[in-house]
N, C-alpha and C positions, 0 to 999 in steps of 0.2 A: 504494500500500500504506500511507502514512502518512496518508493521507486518513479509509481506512478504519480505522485503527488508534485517531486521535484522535478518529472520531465514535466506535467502538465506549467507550473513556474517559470522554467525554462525555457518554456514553447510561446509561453504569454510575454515574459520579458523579450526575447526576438521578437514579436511581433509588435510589442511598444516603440523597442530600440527601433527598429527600419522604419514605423510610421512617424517617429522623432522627426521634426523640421532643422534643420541644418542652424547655426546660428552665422550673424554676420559674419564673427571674425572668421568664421571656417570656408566663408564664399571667400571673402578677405583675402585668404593664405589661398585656395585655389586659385585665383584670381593670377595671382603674382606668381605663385606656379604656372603657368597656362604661358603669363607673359615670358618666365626667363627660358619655354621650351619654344617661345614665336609662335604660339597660338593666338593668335591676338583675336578672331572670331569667339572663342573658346573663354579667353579672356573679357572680353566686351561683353559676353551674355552674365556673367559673373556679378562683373563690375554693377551694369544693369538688372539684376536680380536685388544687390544693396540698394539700390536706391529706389526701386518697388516697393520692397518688400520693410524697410528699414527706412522709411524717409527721415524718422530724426534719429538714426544711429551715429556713433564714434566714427563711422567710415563713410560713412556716408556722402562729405565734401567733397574728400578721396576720389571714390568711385566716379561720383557724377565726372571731376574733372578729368579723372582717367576714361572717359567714353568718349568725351570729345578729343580725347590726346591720339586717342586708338586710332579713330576714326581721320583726324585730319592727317596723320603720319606713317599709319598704317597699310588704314583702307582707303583712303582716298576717297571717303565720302565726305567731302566738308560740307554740307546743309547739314549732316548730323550732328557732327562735329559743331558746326556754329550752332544748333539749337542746342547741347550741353554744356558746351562755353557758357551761353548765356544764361540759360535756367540757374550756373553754378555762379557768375556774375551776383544776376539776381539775387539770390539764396546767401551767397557769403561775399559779399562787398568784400570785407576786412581781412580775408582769409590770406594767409602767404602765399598760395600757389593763384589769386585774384588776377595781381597783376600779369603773369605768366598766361592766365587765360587771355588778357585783352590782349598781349604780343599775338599770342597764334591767331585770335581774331584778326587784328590788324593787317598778319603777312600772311594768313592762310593761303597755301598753291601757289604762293610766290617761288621764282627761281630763285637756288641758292645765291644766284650774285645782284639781287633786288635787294637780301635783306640788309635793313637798317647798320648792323655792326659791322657789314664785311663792307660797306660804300664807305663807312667810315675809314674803316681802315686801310683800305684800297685809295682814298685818298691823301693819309698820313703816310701810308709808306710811297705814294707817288712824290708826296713834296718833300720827301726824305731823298728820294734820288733825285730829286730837280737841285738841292743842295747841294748833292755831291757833286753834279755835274758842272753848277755853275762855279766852283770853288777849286 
């Protein structure tokens, strides 16, 4: 009788364990898994599952800004990209990674030699050789 008692326990605790819902941090750690194997589809559903499913969670800023990062660098879909920029704009003004979002707004699908720090610099080291040369 106690045979069957502890399998039937057994049998019920498997069945609670698997119907269990996943918590953030565990899409979280998937998530970043997915990313460092370059699943970035795989990732982005993840990402997008925390900010569902966990709208005011600890990862939540995270993820939203990480859907639009996937997507503008990744996938190459920037409407999506630009509408999680901005929902994460929206949502955390103040946030560290805020500003980072308005850059990829600003230069999304820009050529690498359009962006903002390489013209820069592209014209420091031009008047650096216009230096050399006139001296």
């Amino acid at each position: 009788m106690k045979h069957r008692a502890f399998g039937f326990l057994l049998i019920l605790g498997l069945v609670i364990a698997c119907g269990k819902k996943m918590g953030e941090k565990e899409y979280y750690d998937l998530a970043n898994q997915s990313m460092a194997k370059e699943d970035w589809k795989q990732a982005e559903a993840y990402f997008e599952k925390i900010v569902r499913e966990f709208p005011n969670g600890m990862y939540t800023s995270k993820a939203l800004f990480m859907v639009g990062f996937i997507n503008a660098n990744y996938l190459n879909n920037y409407e999506k990209a630009k509408e999680f920029y901005r929902q994460f704009i929206d949502r955390y003004p103040n946030h560290e990674l805020a500003d980072d979002a308005r850059y990829e707004l600003e230069n999304m699908g820009k050529n690498i030699d359009e962006l903002p720090f390489l013209k820069e610099e592209k014209l420091q080291t031009g008047q650096a050789k216009m230096d050399e040369t006139t001296q």
